[in-house]
N, C-alpha and C positions, 0 to 999 in steps of 0.2 A: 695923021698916023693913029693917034688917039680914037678917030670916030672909028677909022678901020676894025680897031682892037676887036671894039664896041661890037661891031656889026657881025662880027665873025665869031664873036660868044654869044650873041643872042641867034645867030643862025645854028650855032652847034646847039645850043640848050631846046631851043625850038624842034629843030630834029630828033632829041635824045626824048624829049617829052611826047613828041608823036609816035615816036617807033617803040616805048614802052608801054603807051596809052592803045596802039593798035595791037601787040604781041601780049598783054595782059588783056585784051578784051577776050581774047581766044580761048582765055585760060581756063579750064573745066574744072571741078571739083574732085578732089584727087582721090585717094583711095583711103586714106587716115579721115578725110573730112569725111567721107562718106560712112564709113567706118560707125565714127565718133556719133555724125546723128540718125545715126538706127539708134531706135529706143527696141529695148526687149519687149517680149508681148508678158503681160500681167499674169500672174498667176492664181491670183484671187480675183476672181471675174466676179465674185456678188461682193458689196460695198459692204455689206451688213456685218462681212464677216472679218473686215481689215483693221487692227489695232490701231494702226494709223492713222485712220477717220477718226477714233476714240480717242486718240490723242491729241489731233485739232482738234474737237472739241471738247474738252476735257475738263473747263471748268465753267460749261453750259447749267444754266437754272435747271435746278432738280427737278422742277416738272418736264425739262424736255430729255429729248433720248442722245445721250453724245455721241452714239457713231452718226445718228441722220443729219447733227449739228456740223458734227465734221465734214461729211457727204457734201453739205450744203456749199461748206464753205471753200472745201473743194472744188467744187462744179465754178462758183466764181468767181476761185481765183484762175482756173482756165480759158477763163471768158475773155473778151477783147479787152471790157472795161475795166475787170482785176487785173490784166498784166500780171498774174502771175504771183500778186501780195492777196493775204488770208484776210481778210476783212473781221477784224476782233476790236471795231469802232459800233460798238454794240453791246447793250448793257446785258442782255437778258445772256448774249453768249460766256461773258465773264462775271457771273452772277455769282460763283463760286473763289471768282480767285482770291489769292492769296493775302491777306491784307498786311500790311506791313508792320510788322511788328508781333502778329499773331504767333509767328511760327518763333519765336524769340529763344524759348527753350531748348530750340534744337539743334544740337552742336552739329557741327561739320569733322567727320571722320579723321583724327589725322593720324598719325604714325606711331600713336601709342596705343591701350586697349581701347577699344571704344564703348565696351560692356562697362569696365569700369567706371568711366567718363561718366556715363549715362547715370549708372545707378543713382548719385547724388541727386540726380534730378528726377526720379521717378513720377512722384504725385504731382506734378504741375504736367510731366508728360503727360500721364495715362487724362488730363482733362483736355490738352490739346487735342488728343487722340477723338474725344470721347465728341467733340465741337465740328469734327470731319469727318463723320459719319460716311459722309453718300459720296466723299471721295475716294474713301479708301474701299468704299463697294467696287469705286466705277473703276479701281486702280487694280483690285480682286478681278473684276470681269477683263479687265487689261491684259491680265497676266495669262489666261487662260484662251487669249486670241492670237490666230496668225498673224503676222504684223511681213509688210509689204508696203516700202517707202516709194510714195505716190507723187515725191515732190519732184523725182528726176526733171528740168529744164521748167522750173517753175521759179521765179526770181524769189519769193516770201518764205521766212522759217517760220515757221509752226511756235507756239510761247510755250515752253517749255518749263516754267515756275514753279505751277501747281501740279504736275506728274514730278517731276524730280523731290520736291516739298513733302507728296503722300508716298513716296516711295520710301524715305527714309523713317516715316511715321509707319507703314509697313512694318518696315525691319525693326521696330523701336517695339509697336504692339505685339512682334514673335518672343521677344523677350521674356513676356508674363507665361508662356507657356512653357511643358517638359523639355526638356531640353534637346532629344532626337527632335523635338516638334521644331524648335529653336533653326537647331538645322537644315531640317526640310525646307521650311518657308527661304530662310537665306539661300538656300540650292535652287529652289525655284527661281527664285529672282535674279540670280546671277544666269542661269541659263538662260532665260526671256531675254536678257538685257548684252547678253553675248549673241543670239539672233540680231539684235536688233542691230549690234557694231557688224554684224557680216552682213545684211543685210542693206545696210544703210545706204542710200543712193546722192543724199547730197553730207555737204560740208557739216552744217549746224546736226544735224542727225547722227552724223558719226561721233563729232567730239562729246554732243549727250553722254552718248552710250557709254563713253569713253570714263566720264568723269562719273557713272550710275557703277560700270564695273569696279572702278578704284572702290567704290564706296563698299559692298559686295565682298572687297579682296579684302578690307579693312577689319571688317564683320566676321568673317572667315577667321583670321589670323588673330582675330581677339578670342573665338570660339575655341580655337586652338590651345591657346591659354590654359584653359578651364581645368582643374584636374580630375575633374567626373567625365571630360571624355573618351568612350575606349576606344580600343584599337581598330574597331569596325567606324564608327564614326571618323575618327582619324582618315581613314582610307576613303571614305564616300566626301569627304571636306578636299584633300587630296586631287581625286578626279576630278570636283568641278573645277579647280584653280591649274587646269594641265595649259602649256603655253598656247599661244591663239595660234589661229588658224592663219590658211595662206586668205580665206575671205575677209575672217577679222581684221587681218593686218591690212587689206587691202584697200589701195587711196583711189582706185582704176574707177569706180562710177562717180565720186566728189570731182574728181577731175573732169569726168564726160560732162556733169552736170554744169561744173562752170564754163567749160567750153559752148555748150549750147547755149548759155543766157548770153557770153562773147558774139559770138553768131547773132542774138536777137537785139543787140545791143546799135551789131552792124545795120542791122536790116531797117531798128525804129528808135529812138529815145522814148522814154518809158513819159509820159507825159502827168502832168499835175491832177489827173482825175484819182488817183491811188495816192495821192500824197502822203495823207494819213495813215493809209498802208504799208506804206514804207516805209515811211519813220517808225511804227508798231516792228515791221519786221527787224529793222535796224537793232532796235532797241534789245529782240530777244534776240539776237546773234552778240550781241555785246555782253548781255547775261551769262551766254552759254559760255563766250569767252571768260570771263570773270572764274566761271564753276569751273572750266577745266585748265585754269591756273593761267591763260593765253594772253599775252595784246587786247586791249578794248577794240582796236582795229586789225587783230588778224584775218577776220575775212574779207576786209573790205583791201588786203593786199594780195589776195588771189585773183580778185574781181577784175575779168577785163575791161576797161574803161569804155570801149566800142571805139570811135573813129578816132584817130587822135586830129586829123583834118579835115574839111569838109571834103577835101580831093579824096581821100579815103574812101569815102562814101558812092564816089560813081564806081557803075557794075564791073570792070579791069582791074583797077586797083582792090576792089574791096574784096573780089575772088583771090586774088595774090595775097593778102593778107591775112585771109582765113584760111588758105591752103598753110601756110606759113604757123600757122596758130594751133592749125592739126597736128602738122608732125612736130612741133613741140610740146602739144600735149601726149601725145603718143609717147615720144621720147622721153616724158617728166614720166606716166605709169611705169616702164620699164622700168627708170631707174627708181620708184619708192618703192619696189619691189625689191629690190636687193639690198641689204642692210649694211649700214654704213658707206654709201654710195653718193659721191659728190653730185646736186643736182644739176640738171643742166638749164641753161639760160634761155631768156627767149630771145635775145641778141643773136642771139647763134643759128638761130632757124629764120631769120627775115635776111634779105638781103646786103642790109648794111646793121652792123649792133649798134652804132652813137650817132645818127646825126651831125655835122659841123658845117661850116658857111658853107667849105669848099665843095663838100658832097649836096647841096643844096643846090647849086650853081651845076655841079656834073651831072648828076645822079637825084634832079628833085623827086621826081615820084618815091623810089626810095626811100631819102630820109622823112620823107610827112610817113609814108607806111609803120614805118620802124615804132616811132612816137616816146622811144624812150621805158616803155611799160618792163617792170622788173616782176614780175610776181614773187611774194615767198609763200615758201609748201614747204618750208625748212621747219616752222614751229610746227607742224601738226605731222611730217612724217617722225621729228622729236616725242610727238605727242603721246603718238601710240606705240612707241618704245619703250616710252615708262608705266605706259600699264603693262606692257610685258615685261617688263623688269618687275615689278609690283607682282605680276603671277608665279613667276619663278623662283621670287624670294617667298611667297607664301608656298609653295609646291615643297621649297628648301628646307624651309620650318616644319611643315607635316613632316618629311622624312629623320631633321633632327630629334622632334619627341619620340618617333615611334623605336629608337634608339641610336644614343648618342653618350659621350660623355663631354663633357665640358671642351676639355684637351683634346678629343677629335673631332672637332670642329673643323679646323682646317686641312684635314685630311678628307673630312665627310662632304665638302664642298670641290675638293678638287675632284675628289671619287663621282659626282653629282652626273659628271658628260658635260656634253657642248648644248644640249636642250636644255639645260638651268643655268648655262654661262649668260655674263653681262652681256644682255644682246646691243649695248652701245662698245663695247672692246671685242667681244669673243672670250675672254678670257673668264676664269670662273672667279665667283664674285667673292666679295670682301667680307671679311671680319674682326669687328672690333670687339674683344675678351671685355674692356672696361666699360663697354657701355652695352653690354652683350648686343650689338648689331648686327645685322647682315646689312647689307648695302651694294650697288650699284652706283658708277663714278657718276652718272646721268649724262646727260648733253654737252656737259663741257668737256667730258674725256677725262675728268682731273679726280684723283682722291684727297676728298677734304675729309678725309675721319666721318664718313658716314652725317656729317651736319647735312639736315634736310631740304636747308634750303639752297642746298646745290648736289648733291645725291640724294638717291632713292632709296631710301631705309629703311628697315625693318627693325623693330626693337623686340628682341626675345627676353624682356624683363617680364621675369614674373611668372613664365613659364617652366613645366617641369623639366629638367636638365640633370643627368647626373653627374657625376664628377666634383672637384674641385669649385672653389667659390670664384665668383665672377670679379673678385676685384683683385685678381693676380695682373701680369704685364707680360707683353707677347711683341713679337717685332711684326712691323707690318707688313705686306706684299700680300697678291691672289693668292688665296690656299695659304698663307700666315697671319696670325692673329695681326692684328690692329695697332699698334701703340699709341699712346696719345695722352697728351698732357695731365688733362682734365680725370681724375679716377674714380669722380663721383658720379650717383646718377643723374644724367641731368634732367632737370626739373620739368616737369610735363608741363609743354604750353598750355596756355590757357584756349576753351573751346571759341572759333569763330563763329561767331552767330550767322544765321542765314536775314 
């Protein structure tokens, strides 16, 4: 009875594995896969002119030219042999970068002035400045190029150290100048670097931009500060900080991009001749993480793994599977377009979401398909929420100076509209009277009194306000003051070093 059992599940598994293995040979590439890998056609057709290249090569030996260094290293990471990593295992390309420790002086922007911050440290600045010469030319020449993200389906990020590094010596050297001049350059920079987040075609590029904007928004809101700004400056600081755009905000090409290395992942294993490549690329996606507050491994949990079986890999299965892979990537842009939007799973788009014995036994092709892969896209559609929440509350502050009293504050924030409300609630944002904050609940949903390190806060200390003094008491809710234990101000952390 026993052998019979036997005979009659290996006759059924046998038939269920050929009639899936013949009706998935058939399978054609669907309309989302076909979709996903159309690349757009270039819009900067000459090399010479793409910021991009200047950015791969960026911290190339001063006798060479860093767009052709970048150009180069482009051409080879498109090549069979790059698979797709930047080749920066090369002295003369990094001849410039960043040495560790050099940059020591330079605080990292945080939630308080950053004018202030700095000024203690002027004379040791102005000699770093003075030691980065030919980066902050080639960071000048940067600024004043179109910039067009070349990496679309290229596995390797670009090292991003030394641009992120002269960009803040940038903003650090507009310092010594008049003060309109002060703002021009900071307005400059934020628009460049607002291109580059709508623009941005993979993962590591976006979150860049992401974490250059904050810095930008910080600089702003401390400019703001100032009481020799007038009213015309007020209004031109104002416009650059208006909220992002539906391209800014948008995840729709970081997605296509890792969808296609998925697809090349299907097709080949990326083999040990880029070794060295990779671990360099790894290294600066781990940086960038770091810079924009992320997981040391958040990109390496978007990353689709390619087969999870070698049965995956024959032509039936592996078209099911990336048909599968499309329309959840199609289905995942949709929904980080709409804000606060539960994401959807890639469970839900393969045939079976969990593997178990039994479905192994029914349904094997399935569960090897499946393989178990979760991606999160939860921290980085977070990500760019809080820089718009960072815009909105510097937007909220230029309209507080240009007139405000103390006490209508929280009238003047619910007066603000739904384009300066907490784009993580809807609702308009927070203030606390005792520690003069604006704030944003952040990612968790939760109001913790404006503490930074779980809301998005803005400190209005020190700026001009009229009305009543800042250390009265107000009850808390949207559009009502804050209340909170603490009535002191609290004490400006100390600067992180880069």
């Amino acid at each position: 009875m026993r052998a019979i059992l036997i005979t009659i599940i290996l006759i059924v598994v046998t038939l269920d594995v050929a009639n899936r293995i013949w009706t998935s040979t058939n399978e054609a590439p669907n309309s989302a896969f076909t979709a996903l890998m159309t690349t757009p056609a270039p819009t900067l057709h000459d090399p010479r002119t793409n910021g991009y290249l200047l950015f791969i090569g960026f911290a190339t030996s001063p006798s060479e030219n860093a767009v052709q260094t970048g150009h180069d290293m482009w051409l080879e990471a498109a090549s069979e042999a790059g698979h797709g990593y930047f080749d920066y295992d090369n002295t003369a390309r990094l001849a410039l970068h960043v040495r560790e420790g050099s940059l020591t002086p330079v605080p990292v922007w945080g939630d308080q002035d950053p004018l202030a911050r700095l000024g203690s440290q002027e004379q040791v600045l102005r000699s770093v400045i003075a030691q980065e010469d030919v980066l902050l030319n080639r960071y000048q020449q940067w600024l004043g190029m179109p910039f067009e993200d070349w990496g679309l389906g290229k596995a390797g990020a670009p090292r991003a150290v030394e641009i992120f590094a002269v960009h803040r010596l940038y903003l650090i050297e507009g310092l010594g100048q008049e003060f309109a001049r002060t703002v021009e350059r900071t307005e400059r920079d934020l628009m460049v670097w607002r291109n580059v987040l709508a623009e941005a075609k993979t993962l590591p590029v976006k979150m860049l931009a992401t974490a250059v904007v904050d810095d930008d928004i910080a600089m702003i809101s401390g400019l703001l500060k100032q009481r020799a700004v007038s009213p015309k400056l007020v209004s031109r600081l104002a416009q650059s900080v208006r909220p992002l755009s539906e391209a800014e905000r948008s995840l729709r090409w970081p997605i296509q991009h890792e969808f296609m290395l998925g697809v090349q992942r299907y097709s080949r294993q990326f083999t040990d001749v880029s070794a060295v490549n990779r671990q360099a690329s790894e290294e600066n996606k781990q940086w960038i993480s770091a810079l924009a507050g992320l997981k040391p491994k958040a990109f390496k949990h978007v990353e689709h793994p390619g087969p999870p079986h070698p049965l995956a890999e024959t032509p039936g299965p592996r078209e099911r599977a990336l048909n599968s892979l499309a329309n959840y990537s199609t289905a995942l842009t949709r929904a980080t377009e709409t804000p606060n939007v539960q994401l959807p799973k890639m469970g839900e788009f393969m045939r079976v979401s969990a593997p178990s014995a039994w479905e192994y036994v029914l349904s094997p092709i399935d569960a090897l398909l499946s393989g178990g892969f979760t991606p999160a896209w939860e921290p980085f559609t977070h990500r760019i929420q809080e820089t718009e929440a960072k815009l909105r509350l510097v937007l909220l502050q230029a309209k507080l100076r240009q007139s405000a009293r103390l006490d209508d504050i929280p009238t003047r924030i619910a007066q603000a509209g739904p384009s300066l409300y907490d784009p993580f609630t809807g609702l308009p944002m927070l203030w606390s009277p005792t520690q003069r904050k604006l704030y944003s609940v952040g990612k968790d949903g939760l109001d913790d009194g404006g503490d930074p390190t779980f809301d998005v806060s803005l400190s209005l200390a020190g700026q001009p306000i009229a009305g009543p003094s800042a250390g009265g008491k107000g009850k808390s809710g949207r559009a009502k003051a804050q209340q909170t234990a603490d009535e002191e101000e609290p004490a400006e952390a100390e600067a992180v070093l880069l």
